[in-house]
Each structure stands twice: as structure tokens, then as C-alpha cells.
C-alpha positions in Angstrom: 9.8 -2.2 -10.5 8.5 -1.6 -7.0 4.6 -2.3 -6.5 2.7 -1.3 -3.1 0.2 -5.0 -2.8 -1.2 -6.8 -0.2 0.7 -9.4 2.5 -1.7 -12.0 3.4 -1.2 -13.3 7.0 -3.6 -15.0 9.7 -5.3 -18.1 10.4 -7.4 -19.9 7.2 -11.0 -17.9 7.0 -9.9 -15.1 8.9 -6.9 -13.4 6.5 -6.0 -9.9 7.4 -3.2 -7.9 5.1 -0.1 -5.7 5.2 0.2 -3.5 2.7 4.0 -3.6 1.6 6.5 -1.9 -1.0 8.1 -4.8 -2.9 9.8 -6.0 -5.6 7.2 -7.0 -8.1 9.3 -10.5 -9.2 9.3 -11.6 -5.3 6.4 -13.7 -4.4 3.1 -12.7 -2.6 4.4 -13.2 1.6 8.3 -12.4 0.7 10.1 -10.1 2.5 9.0 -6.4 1.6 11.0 -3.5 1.1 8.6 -1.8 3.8 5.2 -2.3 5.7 3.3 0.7 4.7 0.0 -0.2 6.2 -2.6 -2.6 7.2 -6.1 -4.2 6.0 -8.8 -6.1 7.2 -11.4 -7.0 5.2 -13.3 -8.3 7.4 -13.9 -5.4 9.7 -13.2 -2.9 6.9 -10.2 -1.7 9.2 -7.6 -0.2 7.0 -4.2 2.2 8.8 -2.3 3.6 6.6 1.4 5.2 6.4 0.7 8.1 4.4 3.7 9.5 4.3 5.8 6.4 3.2 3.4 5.6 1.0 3.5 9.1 -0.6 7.0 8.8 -0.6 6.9 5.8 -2.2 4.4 6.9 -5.1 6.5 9.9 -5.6 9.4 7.5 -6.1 8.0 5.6 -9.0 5.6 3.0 -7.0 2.8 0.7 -8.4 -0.3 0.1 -6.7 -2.1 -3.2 -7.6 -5.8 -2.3 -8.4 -7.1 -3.5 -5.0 -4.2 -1.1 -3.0 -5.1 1.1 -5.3 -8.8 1.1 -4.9 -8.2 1.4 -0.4 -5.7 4.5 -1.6 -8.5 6.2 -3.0 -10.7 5.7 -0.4 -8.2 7.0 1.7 -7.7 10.4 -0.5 -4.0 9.6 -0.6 -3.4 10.3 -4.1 -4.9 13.7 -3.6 -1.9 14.2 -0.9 0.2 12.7 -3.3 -0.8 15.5 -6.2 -1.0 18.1 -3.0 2.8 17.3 -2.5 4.3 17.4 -6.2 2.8 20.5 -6.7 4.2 22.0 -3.7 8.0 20.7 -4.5 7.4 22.6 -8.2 
């Protein structure tokens, strides 16, 4: 199954993420399918692909609670619900 999570990266203290498509048996910082966006926590800076990621959800994707949670901020999923109803 493919799951959109978090990519840590950057120096100890100061982590920033990627949000990635991946495999959800590969390990945390292995190579994604796709870089679909980015986070920082520490700023609150968050850039988003929308439309891979609502390509993505469309496809069959899991979102781990905390992608899931910037996603909603983000009013993806209502693109997302926007989109399948427009393809019906």
C-alpha cells in the first residue's frame, strides 16, 4: 500500500520534513515514490503539491494521521471530493 508520511531531514534540533508517497514497508528516510511537499514545524511553513497529492489520494493513498492532520488544514481533501465528483 502507498502511504503519503513525513521525510525527516536537517541538522539534530532543527528537523524539517518532506512529505513523500511511499511504500508503507520501506523505512522512514528511503527513497519515496514522489516528494509531494514540504514541512516545517518549526516555522509552521508547510508547501504543498496539490495536485500530486490529489492524484495520489484518488489513486488509493494513505495519509499518516500527522499528513493527514496538515491536509486538512490545507482543505485538500475538499479538492480531493471537488475532483471525484466532477469525473462522475
Amino acid at each position: 500500500m502507498i502511504k503519503l508520511r513525513l521525510k525527516r531531514y536537517g541538522k539534530k534540533r532543527e528537523a524539517s520534513y518532506r512529505i513523500i508517497a511511499i511504500n508503507n514497508l520501506a523505512r522512514r528516510d528511503g527513497r519515496p515514490l514522489e516528494e509531494l511537499g514540504f514541512y516545517n514545524p518549526r516555522t509552521d511553513e508547510v508547501r504543498l503539491d496539490v495536485p500530486g497529492i490529489v492524484k495520489r489520494l484518488q489513486q488509493g493513498a494513505q495519509p499518516t494521521d500527522t499528513v493527514r492532520r496538515i491536509l486538512v488544514k490545507a482543505n485538500v481533501f475538499e479538492q480531493v471530493s471537488a475532483t471525484a465528483t466532477a469525473a462522475s
